[in-house]
Structure formats: structure tokens, C-alpha cells
C-alpha positions as CSV (number, residue, x, y, z in Angstrom):
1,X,11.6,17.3,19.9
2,X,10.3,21.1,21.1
3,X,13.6,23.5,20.8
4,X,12.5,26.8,22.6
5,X,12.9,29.8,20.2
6,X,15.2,31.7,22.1
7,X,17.7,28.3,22.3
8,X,18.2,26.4,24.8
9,X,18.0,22.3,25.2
10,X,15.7,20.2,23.3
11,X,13.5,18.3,25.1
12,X,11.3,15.2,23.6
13,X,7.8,14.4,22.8
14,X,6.0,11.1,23.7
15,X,6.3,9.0,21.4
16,X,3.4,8.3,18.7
17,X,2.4,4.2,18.2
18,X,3.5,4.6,14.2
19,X,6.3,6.5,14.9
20,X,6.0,8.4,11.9
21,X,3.7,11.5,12.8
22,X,2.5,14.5,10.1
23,X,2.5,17.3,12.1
24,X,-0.3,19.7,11.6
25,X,0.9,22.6,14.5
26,X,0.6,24.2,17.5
27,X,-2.7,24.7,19.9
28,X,-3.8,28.5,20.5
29,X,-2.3,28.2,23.9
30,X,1.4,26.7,22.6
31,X,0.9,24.0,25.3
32,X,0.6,21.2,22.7
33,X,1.1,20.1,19.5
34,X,-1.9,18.2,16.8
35,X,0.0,15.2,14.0
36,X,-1.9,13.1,11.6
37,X,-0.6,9.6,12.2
38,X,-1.5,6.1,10.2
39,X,-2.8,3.6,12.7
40,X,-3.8,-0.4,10.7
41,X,-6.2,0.4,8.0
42,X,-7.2,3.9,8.8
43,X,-6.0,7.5,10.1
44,X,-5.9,9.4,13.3
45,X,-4.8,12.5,14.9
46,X,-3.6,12.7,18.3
47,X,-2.5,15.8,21.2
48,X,0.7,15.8,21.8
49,X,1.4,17.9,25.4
50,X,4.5,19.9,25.1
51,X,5.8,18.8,28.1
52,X,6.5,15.6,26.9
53,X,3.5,14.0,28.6
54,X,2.0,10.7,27.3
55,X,-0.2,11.7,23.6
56,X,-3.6,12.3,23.8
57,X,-6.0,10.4,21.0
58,X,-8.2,13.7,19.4
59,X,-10.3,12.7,16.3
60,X,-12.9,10.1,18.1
61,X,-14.7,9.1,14.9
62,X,-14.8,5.5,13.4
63,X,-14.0,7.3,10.0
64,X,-10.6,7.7,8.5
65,X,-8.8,10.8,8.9
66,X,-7.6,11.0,4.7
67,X,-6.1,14.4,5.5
68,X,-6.1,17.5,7.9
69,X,-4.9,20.7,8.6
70,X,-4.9,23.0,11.1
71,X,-5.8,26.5,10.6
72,X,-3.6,29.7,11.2
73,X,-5.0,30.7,14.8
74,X,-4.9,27.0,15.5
75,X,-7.9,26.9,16.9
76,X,-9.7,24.9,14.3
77,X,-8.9,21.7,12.2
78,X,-9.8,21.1,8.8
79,X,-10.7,17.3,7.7
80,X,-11.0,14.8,5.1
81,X,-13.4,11.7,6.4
82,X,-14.1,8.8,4.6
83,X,-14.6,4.9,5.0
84,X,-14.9,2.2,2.5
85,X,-18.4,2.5,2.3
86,X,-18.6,6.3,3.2
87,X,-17.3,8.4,0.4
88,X,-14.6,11.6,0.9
89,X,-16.1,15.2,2.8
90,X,-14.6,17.9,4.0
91,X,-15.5,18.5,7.9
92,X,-13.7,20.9,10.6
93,X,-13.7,21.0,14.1
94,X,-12.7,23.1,17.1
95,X,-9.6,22.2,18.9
96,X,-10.7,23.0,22.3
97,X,-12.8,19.5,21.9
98,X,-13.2,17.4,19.0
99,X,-17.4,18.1,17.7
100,X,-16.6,17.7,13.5
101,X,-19.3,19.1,11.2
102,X,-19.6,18.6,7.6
103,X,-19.0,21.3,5.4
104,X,-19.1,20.3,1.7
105,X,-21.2,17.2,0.2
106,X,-19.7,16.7,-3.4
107,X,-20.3,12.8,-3.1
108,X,-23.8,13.5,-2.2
109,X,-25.1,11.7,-5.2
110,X,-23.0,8.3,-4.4
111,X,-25.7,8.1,-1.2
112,X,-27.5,5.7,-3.8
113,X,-24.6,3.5,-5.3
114,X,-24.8,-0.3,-3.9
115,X,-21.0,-0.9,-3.0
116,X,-19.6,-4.1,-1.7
117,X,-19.2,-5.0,1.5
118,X,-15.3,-4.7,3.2
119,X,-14.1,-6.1,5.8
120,X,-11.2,-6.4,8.1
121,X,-9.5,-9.8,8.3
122,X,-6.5,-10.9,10.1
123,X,-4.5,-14.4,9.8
124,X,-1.1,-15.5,11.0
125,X,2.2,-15.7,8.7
126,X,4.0,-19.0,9.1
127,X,6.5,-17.6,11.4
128,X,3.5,-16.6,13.7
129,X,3.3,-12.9,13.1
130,X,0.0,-11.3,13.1
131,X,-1.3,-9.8,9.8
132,X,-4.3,-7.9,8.7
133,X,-5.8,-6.6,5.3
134,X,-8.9,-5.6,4.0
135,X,-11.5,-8.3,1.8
136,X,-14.0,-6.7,0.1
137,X,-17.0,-9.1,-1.2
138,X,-18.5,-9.9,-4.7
139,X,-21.8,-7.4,-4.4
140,X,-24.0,-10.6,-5.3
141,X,-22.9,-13.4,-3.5
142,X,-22.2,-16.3,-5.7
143,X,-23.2,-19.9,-4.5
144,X,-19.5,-21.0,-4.0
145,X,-16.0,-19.3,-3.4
146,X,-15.4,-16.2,-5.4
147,X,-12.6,-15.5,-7.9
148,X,-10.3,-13.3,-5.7
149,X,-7.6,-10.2,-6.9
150,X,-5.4,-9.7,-4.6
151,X,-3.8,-5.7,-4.9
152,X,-0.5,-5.3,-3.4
153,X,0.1,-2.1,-2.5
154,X,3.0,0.6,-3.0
155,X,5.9,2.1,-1.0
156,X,6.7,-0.1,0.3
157,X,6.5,2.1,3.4
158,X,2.5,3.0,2.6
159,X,-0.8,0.9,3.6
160,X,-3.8,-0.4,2.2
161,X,-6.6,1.7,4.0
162,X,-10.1,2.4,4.2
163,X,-10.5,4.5,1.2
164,X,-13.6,5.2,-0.9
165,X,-14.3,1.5,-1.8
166,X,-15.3,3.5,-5.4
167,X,-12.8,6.3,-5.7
168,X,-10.6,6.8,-8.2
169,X,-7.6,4.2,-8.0
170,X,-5.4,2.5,-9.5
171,X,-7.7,-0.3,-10.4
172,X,-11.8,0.0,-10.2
173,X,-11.9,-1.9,-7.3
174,X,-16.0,-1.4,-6.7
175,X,-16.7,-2.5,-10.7
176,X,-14.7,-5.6,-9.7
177,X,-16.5,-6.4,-6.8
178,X,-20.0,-5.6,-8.7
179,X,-18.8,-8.3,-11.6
180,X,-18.4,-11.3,-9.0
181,X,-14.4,-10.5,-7.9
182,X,-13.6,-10.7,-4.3
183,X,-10.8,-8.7,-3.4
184,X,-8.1,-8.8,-0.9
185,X,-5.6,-6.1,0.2
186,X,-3.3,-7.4,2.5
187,X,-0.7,-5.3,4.3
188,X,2.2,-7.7,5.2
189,X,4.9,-6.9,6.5
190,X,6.9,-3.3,5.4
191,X,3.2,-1.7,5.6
192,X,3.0,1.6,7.3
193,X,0.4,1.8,10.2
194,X,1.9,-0.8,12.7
195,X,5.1,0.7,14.2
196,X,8.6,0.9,13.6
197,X,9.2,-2.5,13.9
198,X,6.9,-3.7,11.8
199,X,7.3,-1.4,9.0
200,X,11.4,-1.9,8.6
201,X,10.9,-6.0,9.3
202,X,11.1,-5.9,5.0
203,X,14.8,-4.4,5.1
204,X,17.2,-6.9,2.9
205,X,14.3,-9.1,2.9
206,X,12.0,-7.9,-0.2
207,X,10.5,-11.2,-1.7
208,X,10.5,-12.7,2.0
209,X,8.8,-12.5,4.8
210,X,6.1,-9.9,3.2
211,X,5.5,-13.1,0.0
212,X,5.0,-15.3,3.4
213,X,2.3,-12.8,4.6
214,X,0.4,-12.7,1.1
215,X,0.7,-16.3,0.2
216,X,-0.6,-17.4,4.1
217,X,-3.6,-14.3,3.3
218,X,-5.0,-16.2,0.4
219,X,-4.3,-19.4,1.9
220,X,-6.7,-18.0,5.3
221,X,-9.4,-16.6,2.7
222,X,-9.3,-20.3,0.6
223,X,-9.8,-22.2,4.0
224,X,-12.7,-19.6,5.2
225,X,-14.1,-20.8,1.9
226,X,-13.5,-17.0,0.8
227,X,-11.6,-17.4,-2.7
228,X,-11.9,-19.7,-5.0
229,X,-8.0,-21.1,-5.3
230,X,-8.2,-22.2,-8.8
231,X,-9.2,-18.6,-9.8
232,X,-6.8,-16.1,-8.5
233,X,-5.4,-13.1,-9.9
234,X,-3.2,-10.2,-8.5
235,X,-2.0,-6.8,-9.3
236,X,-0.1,-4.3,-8.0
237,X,1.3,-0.7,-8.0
238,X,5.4,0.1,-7.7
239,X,6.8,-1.5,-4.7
240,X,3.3,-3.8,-5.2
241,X,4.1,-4.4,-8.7
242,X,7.7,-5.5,-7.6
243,X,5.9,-8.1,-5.0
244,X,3.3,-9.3,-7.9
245,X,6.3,-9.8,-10.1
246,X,8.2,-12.1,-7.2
247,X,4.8,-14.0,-7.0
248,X,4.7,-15.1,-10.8
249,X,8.1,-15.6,-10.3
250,X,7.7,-18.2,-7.6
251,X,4.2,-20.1,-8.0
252,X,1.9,-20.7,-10.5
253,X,-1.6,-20.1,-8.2
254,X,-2.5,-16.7,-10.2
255,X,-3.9,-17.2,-13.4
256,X,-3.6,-13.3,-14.6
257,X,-1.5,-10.7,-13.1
258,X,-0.9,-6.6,-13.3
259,X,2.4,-5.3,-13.0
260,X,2.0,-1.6,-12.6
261,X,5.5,0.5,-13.0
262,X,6.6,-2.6,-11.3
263,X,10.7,-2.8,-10.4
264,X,11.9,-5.9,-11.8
265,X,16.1,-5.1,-11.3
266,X,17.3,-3.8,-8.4
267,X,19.9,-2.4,-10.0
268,X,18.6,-0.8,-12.5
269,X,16.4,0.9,-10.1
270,X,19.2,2.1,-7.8
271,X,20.5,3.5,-10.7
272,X,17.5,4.9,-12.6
273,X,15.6,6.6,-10.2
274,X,15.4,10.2,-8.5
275,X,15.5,8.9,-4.9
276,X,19.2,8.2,-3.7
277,X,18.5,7.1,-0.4
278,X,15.9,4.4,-1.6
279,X,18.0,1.7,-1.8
280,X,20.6,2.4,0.7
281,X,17.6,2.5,3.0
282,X,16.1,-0.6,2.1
283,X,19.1,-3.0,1.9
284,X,21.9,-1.4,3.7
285,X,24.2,-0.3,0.8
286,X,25.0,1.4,-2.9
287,X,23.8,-1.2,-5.3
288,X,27.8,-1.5,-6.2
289,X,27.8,-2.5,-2.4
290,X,25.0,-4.9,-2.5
291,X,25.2,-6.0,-6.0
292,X,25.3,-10.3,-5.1
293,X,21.9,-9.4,-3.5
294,X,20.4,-6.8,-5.4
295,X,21.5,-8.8,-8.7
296,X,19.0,-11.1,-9.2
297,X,16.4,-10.0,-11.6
298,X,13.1,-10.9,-11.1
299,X,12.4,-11.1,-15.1
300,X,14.8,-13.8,-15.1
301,X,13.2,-15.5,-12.1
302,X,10.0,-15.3,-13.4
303,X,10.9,-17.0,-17.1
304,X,12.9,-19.8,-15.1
305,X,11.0,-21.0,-12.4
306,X,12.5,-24.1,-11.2
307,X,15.5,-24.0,-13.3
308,X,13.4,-24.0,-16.6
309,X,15.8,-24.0,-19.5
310,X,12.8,-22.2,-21.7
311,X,13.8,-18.7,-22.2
312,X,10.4,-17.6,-23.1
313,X,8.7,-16.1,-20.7
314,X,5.7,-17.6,-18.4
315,X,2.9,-15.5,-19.8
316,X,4.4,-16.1,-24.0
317,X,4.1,-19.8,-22.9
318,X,0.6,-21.3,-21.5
319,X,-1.3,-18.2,-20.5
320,X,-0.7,-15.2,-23.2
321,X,-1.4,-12.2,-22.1
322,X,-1.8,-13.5,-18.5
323,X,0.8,-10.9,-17.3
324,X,0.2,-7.2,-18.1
325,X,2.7,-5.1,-17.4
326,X,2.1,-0.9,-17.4
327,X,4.3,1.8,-17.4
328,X,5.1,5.5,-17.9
329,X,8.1,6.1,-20.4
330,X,8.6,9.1,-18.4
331,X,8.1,7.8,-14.7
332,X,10.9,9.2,-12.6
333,X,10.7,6.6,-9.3
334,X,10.5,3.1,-11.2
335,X,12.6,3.6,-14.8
336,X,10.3,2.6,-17.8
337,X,13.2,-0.2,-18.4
338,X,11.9,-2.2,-15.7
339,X,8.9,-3.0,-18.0
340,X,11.1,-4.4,-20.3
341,X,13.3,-6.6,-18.5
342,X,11.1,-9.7,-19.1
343,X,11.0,-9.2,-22.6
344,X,14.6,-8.8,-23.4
345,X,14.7,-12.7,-22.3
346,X,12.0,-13.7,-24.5
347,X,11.6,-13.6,-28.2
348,X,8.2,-11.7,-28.3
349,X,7.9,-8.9,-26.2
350,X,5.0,-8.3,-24.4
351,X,2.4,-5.8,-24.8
352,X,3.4,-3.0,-23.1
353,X,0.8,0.6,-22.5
354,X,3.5,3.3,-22.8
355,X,1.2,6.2,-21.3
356,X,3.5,9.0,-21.4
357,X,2.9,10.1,-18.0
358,X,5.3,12.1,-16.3
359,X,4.5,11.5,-12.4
């Protein structure tokens, strides 16, 4: 909405495809505005007329748009550009036309690295939704189906994009490709980058409709002779450490798993965290409103599969040390408790890294 400064009635914008714009500010002649928006895999930033008149698409480069901002006189717009084989630079460009020039080359030296291959890939969910991700390749091809990890990413409002294939992340996704891993980052359905639609389709529904989207991913990849199905692993940040939990909770296909600052109790998280909203949001209530739903851990799910009577958890009986949980005692958006959850059912608890990070 554009409220005129002297007051007056608001009038609207046209509406961006995500829905969910970062607005970067006004053009030198006030007539419209410049947002950062997610779009799939990657980044864009569009013109939006102040009149309301349909958006206009402004950065016209294959590369991702990481980050931008527009300077004071508004006349020029600083960027981030990368790609999964092109590493992070800082570029600018006039606003009168977009014509972007490098202006720093700090990754110069990665010019001689031999990264893996990524590529997009796409499948249908069982309910016939469209779904795409990114697969990156083993950097030497091996003569039959690759291992595959598959890393579920956070939020769950956030995306898997075209990021530095070799930047720093939460796992070293380029040293796993260069030691024979495939990898697969899906973005099912919650992701950002789709539309409104798309990105609430996960409310009341966690452990749903996105597990169908994973589980028919790896299934696509197995068929396209793409992963080797007797050798999958799968990891996962926050909201994609919640989702890797759920998956060792309901099949046995993964042979190792990562549970990074994972939630494992609802409840504990509504009532641990530093974001009030974050549940309400999700599934439409207090936990004390939602409790019959929110109330089912997935530590208990995961050491009873199938109404196993064994109290000992999965990874404590065939596979130790299949599951690796990781945590910061201090974390403030996951509580450190949620690491603990599965071994409060179990005997022996499992190996836990309390880094004492305070993120």
C-alpha cells in the first residue's frame, strides 16, 4: 500500500508472484518502488509503479539476487550475485536500466575449484502437486546410483536456493559431492518462493503433505537411476531437523541421519522459544489450544514405530550412532531440550555436541 505523506487514502500496489516482497525503496523520481522477492530456487527484484500498475521484472540476470540495497539518492542498487557454481560478488547497477558491474572479487581464487554439477529437478507428490529441488552430482561419476543426502531445509517458511555450491553452510555440501555423495534439496511444500498458497499448504499439516513431497523426491531420483535406495541418508536444520526427525520416525530407508537444533515436541517448543506467534501461526492456536495435535512427540514416534514395545530408541538398537542430533544449549528459537527428548525414553542417551552457541 502507498499512503501519501500529507494523509489521505491508501491506495494498493500490484501484487508480487511470492507475495512476500523486501522492499529496498523509492526511485529518484518517487514514481516507483524496487523489493527483493524469492522466486523457486533463486532471487529477483522487480519495479513496482506507484500507481498500482502491473510490476515490472528489473534484475535480468540468470544469477541469484542473495541480497540488495538501494542507495540513498536511489539512483543506484547495490548487489549480491551468486549461482551454485558461481561464487558470492558484490555488483551495482543504475536504476534508470539494469547494466550490473562487478565491484569486488574476494572469491577470485575459487575460479580454479572443480565443484559439482547442480541441477534443477522437478517430480510430482502423490496428490499431484508439482515439486522442485535442487540435485547436485558426485564430482566423479560412479558406475552405478550414488549414495544420496538429502538436506531439508529451515523455516519452514525459507527455500533451498542457488547458493555457493561451496560456501559456508550448515553441512559441506561441495566436500560431500567431491567424496561420491549425491545430494538432494527438495523444497516441498511450506517452502518460500512459490506463492502464498503454496507456502501456508503446511499449516496443521507438518509431517504431511511436505513428508509426501520428500519421500516422492527420492523416490523420482531412485527411478531416474539417480540414488542408490539402499544408501540414503538425510539431515536437516530447525524446521528441517523437525522433518528429518518425522522421517526416522516413519520409515526405515535412511541408514544415517542429522538432526540439527531439530524440534521434536511441539509443546515444548511453543513454550520454550522467543517467537509467540510461531505456533499460533502454524497450527491455528496456543499449544494449550491445540494440545491433542501438538502432543505427539516425535521422540516417542521415532523409538515406536509401528507400535514397538522396545523403549530404546532406533539409532541405540541396530544402527548406533546412525542418528546425530546437534544443538546449542543456549539456542533461543528451538530449546536445547528438544535434543533430549529421545533420550529421556531410552536408557543411553545419545551423543549429543553441546556447542554453546547463542544464535
Amino acid at each position: 500500500m502507498v499512503l501519501p505523506a500529507t494523509g489521505g487514502t491508501p491506495r494498493p500496489l500490484a501484487a508480487t508472484p511470492d507475495a512476500r516482497p523486501e522492499l529496498l525503496g523509492w526511485s529518484t523520481t518517487g514514481d516507483c518502488l524496487y523489493v527483493r522477492e524469492a522466486s523457486g530456487t533463486g532471487a529477483v527484484l522487480w519495479t513496482l509503479p506507484a500507481d498500482g500498475s502491473p510490476l515490472r521484472p528489473f534484475s535480468k540476470t540468470s544469477l541469484m539476487v542473495a541480497q540488495a540495497t538501494l542507495s540513498a539518492k536511489g539512483n543506484a542498487v547495490g548487489l549480491v550475485l551468486e549461482d551454485c557454481d558461481t561464487p558470492a560478488e558484490v555488483w551495482s547497477s543504475p536504476t534508470e536500466h539494469f547494466a550490473p558491474q562487478q565491484r569486488s572479487s574476494l572469491n577470485k581464487d575459487a575460479a580454479g575449484l572443480q565443484l559439482p554439477k547442480t541441477e534443477l529437478v522437478h517430480w510430482t507428490s502423490p496428490d499431484g502437486t508439482r515439486i522442485e529441488g535442487l540435485y547436485t552430482h558426485p564430482v566423479h561419476a560412479p558406475a552405478g546410483p550414488p549414495p544420496l543426502l538429502v538436506e531439508v531445509h529451515g523455516g519452514p517458511a525459507l527455500a533451498t536456493d542457488r547458493q555457493y555450491i561451496a560456501a559456508l553452510n550448515y553441512y559441506p555440501l561441495a566436500i560431500f559431492a567431491e567424496r561420491g555423495y549425491a545430494i538432494f534439496r527438495p523444497n516441498v511444500r511450506g517452502s518460500d518462493g512459490y506463492g502464498t498458497a503454496f507456502r501456508l499448504a503446511d499449516r496443521n499439516d507438518w509431517g504431511g503433505r511436505d513428508f509426501e513431497d520428500l519421500e516422492s523426491g527420492i523416490d523420482a531420483l531412485v527411478d531416474r537411476g539417480w540414488a542408490d535406495p539402499h544408501r540414503l541418508g538425510i539431515m536437516g536444520w530447525s524446521y528441517g531437523g523437525y522433518l528429518t526427525a518425522w522421517a526416522i520416525g516413519h520409515t526405515d530407508r535412511f541408514k544415517a541421519a542429522s538432526v540439527g537444533a531439530g524440534i521434536t515436541d511441539l509443546v515444548s517448543q511453543a513454550g520454550s522459544m522467543d517467537l509467540p506467534d510461531f505456533i499460533p501461526l502454524y497450527f491455528g492456536g496456543e499449544a494449550y489450544e491445540r494440545f491433542e495435535m501438538l502432543f505427539r512427540p516425535l521422540a516417542a514416534q521415532i523409538c515406536r514405530r509401528h507400535h514397538d514395545a522396545d523403549p530404546v530408541p532406533a539409532w541405540r538398537r541396530g544402527r548406533p550412532g546412525a542418528v546425530h542430533p546437534i544443538h546449542g544449549t543456549f539456542h533461543r528459537l528451538v530449546p536445547s531440550g528438544c535434543a533430549d527428548q529421545p533420550g529421556r525414553l531410552s536408557p543411553q542417551r545419545p551423543r549429543r555436541d553441546r556447542a554453546r552457541a547463542r544464535a
